[in-house]
Every structure is written in structure tokens, then in C-alpha cells.
Backbone as a ProteinNet text record, in pm:
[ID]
protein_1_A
[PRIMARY]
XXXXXXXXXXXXXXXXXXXXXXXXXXXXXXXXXXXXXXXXXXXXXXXXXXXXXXXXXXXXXXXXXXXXXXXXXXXXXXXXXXXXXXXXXXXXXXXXXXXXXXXXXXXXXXXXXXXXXXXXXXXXXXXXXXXXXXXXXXXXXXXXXXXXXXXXXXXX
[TERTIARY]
1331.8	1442.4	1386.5	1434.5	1409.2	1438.6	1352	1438.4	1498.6	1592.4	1649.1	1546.4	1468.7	1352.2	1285	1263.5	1259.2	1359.4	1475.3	1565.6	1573.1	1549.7	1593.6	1479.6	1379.3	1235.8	1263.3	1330.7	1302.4	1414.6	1573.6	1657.5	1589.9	1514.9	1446.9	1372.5	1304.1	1198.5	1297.9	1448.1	1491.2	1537.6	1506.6	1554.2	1396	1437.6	1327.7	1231.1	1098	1012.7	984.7	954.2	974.3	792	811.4	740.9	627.8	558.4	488.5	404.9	279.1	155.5	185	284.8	241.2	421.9	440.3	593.2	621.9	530.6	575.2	576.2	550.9	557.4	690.8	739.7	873.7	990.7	957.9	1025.2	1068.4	940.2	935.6	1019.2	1005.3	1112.9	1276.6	1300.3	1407.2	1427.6	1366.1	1457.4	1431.3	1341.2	1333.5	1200.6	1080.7	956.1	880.8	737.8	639.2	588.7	427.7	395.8	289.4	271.9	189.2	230.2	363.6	456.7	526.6	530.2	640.9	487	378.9	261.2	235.3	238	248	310.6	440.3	552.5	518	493.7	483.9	352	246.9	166	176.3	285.1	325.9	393.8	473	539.9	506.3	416.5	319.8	217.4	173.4	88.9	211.1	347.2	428.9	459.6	422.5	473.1	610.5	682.6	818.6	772.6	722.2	684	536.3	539.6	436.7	365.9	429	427.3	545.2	463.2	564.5	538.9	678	617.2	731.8	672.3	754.3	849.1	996.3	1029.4	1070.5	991.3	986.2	1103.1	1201.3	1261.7	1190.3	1173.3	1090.9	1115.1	1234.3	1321.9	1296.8	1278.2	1234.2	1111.3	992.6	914.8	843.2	894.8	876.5	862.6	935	883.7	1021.4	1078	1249	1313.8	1167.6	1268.3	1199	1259.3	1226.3	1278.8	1152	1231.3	1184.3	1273.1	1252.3	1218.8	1104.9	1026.9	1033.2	1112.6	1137.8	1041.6	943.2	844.4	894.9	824.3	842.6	711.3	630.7	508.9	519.9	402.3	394.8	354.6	454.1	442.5	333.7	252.1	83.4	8.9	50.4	-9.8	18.9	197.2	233.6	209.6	115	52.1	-50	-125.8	-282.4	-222.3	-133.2	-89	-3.4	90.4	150.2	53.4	-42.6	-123	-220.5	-264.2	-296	-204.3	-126.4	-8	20.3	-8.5	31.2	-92.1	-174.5	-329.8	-264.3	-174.4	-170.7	-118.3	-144.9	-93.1	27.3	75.2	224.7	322.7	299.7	339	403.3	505.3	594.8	631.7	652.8	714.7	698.7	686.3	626.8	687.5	788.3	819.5	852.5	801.4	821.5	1013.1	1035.4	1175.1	1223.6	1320.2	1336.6	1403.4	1397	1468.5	1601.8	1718.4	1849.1	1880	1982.4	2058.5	2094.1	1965.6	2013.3	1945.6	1817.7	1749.7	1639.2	1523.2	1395.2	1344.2	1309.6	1249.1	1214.8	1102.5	1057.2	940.3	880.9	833.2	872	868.2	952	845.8	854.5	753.3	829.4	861.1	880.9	819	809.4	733.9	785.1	734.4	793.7	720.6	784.4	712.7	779	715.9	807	917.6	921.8	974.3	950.4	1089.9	1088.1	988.1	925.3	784.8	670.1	656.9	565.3	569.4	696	718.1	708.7	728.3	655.1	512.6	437.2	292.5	219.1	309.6	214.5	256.7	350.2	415.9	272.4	287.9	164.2	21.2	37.9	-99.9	-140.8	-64.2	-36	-31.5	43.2	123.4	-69.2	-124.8	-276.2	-347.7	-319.2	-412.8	-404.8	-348.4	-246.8	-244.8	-233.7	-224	-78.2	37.9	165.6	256.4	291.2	368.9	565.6	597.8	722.5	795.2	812.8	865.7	1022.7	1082.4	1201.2	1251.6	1237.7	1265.2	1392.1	1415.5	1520.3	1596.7	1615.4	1586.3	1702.3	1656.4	1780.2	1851.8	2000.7	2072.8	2153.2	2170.7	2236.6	2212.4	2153.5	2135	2224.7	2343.5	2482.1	2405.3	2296.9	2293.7	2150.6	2092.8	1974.2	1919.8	1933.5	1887.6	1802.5	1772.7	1698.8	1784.8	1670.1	1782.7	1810.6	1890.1	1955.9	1934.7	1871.5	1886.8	1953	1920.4	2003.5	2014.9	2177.1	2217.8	2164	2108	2081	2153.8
-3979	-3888.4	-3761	-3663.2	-3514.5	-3467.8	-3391.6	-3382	-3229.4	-3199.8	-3119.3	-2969.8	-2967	-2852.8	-2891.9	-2943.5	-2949.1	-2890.5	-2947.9	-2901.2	-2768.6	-2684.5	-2543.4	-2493.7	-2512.4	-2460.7	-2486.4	-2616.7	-2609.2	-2497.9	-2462.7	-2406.7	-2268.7	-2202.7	-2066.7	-2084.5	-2173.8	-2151.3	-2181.1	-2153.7	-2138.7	-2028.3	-1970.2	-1816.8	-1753.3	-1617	-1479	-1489.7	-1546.3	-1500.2	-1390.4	-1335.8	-1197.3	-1151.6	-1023.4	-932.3	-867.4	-926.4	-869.8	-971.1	-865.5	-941	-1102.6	-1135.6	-1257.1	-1300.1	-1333.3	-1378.1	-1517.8	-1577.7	-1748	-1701.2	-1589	-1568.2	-1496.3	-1424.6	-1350.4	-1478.4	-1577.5	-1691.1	-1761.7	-1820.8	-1877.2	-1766.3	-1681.5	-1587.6	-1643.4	-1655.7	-1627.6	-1770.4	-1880.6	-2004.2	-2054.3	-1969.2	-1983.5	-2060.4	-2033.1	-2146.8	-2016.5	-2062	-1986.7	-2007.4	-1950.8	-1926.2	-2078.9	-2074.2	-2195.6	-2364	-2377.6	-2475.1	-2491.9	-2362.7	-2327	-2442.6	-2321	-2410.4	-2505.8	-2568	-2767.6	-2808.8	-2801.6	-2875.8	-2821.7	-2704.4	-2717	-2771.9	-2777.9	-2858.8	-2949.4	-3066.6	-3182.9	-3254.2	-3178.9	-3191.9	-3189.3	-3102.7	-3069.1	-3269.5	-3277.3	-3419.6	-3475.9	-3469.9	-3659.4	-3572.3	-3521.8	-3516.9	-3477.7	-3387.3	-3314.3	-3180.6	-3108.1	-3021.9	-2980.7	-2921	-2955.9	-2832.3	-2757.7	-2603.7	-2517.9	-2349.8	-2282.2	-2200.7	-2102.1	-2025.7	-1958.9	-1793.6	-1686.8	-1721	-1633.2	-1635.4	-1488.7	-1435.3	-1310.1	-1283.8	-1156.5	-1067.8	-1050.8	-1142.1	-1059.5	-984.2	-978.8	-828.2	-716.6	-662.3	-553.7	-568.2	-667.6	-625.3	-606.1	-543.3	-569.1	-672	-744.9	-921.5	-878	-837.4	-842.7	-982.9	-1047.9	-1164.2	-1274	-1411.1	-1536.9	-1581.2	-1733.7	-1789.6	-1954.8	-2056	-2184.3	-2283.7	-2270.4	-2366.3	-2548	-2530.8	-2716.6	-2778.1	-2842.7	-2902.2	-3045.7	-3104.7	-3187.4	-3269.4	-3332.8	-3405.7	-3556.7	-3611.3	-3749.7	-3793.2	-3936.2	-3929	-4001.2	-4051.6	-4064.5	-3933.2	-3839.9	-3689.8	-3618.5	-3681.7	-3561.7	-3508.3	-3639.6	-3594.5	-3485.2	-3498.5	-3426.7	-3280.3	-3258.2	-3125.4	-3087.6	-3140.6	-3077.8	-2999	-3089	-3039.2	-2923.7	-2938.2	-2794.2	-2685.3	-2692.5	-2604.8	-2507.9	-2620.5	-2598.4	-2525.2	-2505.9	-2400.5	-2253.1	-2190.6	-2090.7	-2027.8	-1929.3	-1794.7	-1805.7	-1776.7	-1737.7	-1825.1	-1920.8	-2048.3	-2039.5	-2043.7	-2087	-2182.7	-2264.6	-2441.4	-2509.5	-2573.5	-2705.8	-2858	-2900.7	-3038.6	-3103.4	-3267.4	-3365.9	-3412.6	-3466.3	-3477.3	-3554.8	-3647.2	-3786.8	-3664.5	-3729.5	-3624	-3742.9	-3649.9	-3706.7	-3673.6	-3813.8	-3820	-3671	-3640.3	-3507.9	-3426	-3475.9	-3338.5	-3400.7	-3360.6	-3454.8	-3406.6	-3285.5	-3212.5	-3277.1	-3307.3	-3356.5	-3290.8	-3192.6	-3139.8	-2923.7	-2902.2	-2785.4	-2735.4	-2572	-2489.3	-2292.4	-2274.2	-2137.5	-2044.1	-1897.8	-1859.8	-1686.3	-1604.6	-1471.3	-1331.5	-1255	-1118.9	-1017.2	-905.8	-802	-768.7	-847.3	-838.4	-941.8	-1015.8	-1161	-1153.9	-1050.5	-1045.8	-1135.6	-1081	-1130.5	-1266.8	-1311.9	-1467.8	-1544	-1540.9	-1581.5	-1557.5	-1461.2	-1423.9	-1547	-1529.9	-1625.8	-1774.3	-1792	-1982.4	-2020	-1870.6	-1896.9	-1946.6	-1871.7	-1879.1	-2036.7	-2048	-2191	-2301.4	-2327.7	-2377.9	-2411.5	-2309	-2338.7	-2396.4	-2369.1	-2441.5	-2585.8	-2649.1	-2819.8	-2825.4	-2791.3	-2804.7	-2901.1	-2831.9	-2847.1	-2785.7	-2835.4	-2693.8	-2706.4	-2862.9	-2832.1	-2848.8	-2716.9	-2646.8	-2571.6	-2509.5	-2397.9	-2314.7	-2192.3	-2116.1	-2128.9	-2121.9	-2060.4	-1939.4	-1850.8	-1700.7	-1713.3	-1643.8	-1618.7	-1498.4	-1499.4	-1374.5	-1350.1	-1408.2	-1354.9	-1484.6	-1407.9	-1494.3	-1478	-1631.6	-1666	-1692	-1770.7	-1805.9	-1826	-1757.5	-1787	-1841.7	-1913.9	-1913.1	-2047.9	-2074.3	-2187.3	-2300.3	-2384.3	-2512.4	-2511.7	-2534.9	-2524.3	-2714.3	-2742.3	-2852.4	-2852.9	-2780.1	-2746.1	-2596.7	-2587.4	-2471	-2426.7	-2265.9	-2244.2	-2248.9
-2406.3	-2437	-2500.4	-2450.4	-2524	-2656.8	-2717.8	-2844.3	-2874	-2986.4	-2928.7	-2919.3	-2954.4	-2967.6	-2830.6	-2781.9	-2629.7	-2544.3	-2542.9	-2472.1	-2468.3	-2620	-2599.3	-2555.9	-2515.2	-2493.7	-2337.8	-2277.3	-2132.2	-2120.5	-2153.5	-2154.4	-2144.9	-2208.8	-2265.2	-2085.7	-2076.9	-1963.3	-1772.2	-1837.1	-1717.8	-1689.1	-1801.9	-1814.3	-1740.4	-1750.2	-1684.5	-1808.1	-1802.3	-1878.6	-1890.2	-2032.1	-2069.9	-2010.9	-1950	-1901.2	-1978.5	-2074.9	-2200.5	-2251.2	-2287.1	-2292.4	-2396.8	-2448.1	-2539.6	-2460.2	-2410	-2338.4	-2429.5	-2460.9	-2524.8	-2682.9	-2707.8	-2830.5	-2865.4	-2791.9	-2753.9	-2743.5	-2699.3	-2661	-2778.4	-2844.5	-2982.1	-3036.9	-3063.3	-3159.7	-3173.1	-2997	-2988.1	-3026.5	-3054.9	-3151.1	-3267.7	-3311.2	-3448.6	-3499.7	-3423.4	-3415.7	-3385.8	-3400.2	-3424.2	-3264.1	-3217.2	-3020.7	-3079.6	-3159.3	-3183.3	-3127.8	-3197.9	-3222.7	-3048.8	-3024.2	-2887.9	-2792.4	-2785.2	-2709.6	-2683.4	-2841	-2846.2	-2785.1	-2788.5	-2720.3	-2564.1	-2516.8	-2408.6	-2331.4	-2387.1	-2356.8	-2350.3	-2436.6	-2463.7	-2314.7	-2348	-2208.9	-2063.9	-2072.6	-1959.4	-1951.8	-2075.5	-2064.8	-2041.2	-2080.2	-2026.8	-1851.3	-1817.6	-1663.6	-1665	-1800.2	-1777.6	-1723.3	-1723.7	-1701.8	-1625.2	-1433.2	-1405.3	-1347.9	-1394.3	-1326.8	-1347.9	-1365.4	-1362.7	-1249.7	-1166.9	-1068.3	-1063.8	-1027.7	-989.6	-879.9	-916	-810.1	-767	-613	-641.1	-527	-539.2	-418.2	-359.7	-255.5	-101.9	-52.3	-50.8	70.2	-23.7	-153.2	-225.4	-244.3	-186.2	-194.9	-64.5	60.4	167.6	236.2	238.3	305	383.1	504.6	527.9	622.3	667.5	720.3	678.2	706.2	651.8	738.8	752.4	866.1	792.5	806.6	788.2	903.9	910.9	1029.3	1045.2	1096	1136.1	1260.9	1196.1	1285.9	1312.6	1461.4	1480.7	1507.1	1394.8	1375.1	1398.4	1449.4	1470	1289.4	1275	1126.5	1061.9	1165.5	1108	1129.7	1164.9	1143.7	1008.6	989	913.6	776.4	712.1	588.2	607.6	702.1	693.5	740.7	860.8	904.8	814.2	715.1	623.2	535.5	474	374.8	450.4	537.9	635.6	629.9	719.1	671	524.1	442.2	288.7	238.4	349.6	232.8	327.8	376.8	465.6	347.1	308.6	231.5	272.5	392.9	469.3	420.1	387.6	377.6	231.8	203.6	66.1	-22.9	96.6	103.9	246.3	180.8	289.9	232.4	269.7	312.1	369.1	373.7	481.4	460.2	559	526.7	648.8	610.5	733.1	865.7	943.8	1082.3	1078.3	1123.8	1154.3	1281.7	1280.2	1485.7	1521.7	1617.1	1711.8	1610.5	1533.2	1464	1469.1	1539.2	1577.1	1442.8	1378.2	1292.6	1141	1120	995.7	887.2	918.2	839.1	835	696.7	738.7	657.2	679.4	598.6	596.4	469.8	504.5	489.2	563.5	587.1	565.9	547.1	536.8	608	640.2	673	700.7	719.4	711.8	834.6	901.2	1022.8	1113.9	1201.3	1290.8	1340.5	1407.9	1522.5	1450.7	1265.9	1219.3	1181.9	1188.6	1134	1260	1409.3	1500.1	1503	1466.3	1466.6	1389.9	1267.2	1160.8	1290.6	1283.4	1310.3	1423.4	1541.7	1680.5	1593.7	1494.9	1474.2	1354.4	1291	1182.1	1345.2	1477.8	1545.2	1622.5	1644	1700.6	1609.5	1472	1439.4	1400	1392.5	1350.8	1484.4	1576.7	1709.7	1757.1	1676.3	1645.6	1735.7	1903.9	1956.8	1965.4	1878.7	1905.9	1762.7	1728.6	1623.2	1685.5	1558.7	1601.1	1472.9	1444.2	1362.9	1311.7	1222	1182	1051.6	1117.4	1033.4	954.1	795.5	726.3	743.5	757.3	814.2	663	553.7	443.3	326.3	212.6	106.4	51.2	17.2	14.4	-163	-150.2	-352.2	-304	-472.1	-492.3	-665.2	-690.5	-845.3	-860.1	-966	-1008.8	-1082.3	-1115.5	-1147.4	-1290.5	-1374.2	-1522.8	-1514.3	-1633.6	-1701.2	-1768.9	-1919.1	-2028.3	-2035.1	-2126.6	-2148.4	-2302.3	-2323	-2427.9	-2510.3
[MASK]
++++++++++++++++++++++++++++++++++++++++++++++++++++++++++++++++++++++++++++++++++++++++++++++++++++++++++++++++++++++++++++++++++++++++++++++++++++++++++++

């Protein structure tokens, strides 16, 4: 069980880490604990396996990236560990997971992928698709981001 100085520390870290050279120290401020104390606990947490990573999440479309496409592969599933994890060293590559296929959806491993334009998100797939030697895949492009946010455990 969490305690409550945990909770507000994961709460703080679902927020926008602040932009400035000491950010966990800016953090600690804001609940009343020192960057020392803030550290511990997050190291702590980090050793029980609550915490296993942190990672940006950036606007692609402002930063020139304008299309995305979510690649639904269709892998033999004594392949699909080793070509996932292939897959998963490609720069292009965002996300990558295995995932059961459903009636009338052969597709079990997915990977998304971005660029500045559809031409380039087929470019990369031809070129990821030769090398796994993977050829029955099917794109699928995003036409409007309806929601984007992260996940809330606790509220600050």
C-alpha cells in the first residue's frame, strides 16, 4: 500500500515536469519536502517496481512529424517475440505491442510509427517490413486526435 507522500509524488509526476535545470527540486517545493527526500521515495519506488520509467510525451504534429500511422502486423506467433523486439530497436518505431488477434482481425502485433508525411510512413513500414521479412501488415493513419493525455492514478 502507498503512503500518502507517495501518492502525492506519483500525483506531481502525472503532471508536466517542470522545464528547469533541478525539476524534482521544483516538485519537492510544491509539497512541502526537500529534492533529497522527493529522490528517496522516488528511487524507492523505482526499487518496488511502482515506478519503471519516465517518458516524454511530445506533439508530433508541431514538431513536424504530420502523419501517424498504427501498423497492425500479422506474425506467426513463434516469430512474434524475436520480430517484435526487432521492430522495437527502429527509431521510427514508438510502440510496439503483441496483442491476441480477434474474429475477422488476423493482426497481432502492432507498432506505431510517424513522419512527416503518409509517403514516409509507408517508406519506413517497406523498409522495417524487409527487414523481419514481415509482408502482411495494414496501416492505419490517424485522421483526428479525438483525446490525448496520460493516465491519473491519484489526484493532487
Amino acid at each position: 500500500m502507498l503512503t500518502d507522500l507517495e501518492k502525492k509524488i506519483i500525483a506531481l509526476l502525472q503532471t508536466d515536469i517542470p522545464v528547469v535545470k533541478q525539476p524534482f527540486r521544483e516538485m519537492a517545493e510544491k509539497i512541502g519536502i526537500t529534492e533529497d527526500k522527493f529522490l528517496k521515495v522516488l528511487n524507492d519506488l523505482n526499487d518496488q517496481g511502482m515506478i519503471r520509467r519516465f517518458g516524454a510525451t511530445i506533439k508530433h504534429q508541431k514538431s513536424g512529424y504530420k502523419a501517424n500511422a498504427m501498423v497492425a502486423w500479422n506474425v506467426d506467433e513463434e516469430r512474434v517475440e524475436r520480430v517484435g523486439n526487432i521492430m522495437a530497436t527502429f527509431r521510427e518505431i514508438t510502440h510496439c505491442y503483441r496483442r491476441n488477434p480477434a474474429p475477422g482481425w488476423e493482426y497481432n502485433l502492432y507498432t506505431m510509427v510517424h513522419a512527416a508525411d503518409e509517403e514516409g510512413c509507408y517508406a519506413i513500414v517497406k523498409k522495417i517490413s524487409q527487414a523481419v521479412g514481415e509482408k502482411n501488415y495494414t496501416l492505419l493513419f490517424s485522421r483526428q486526435e479525438l483525446k490525448k493525455t496520460s493516465m491519473k492514478y491519484f489526484e493532487d
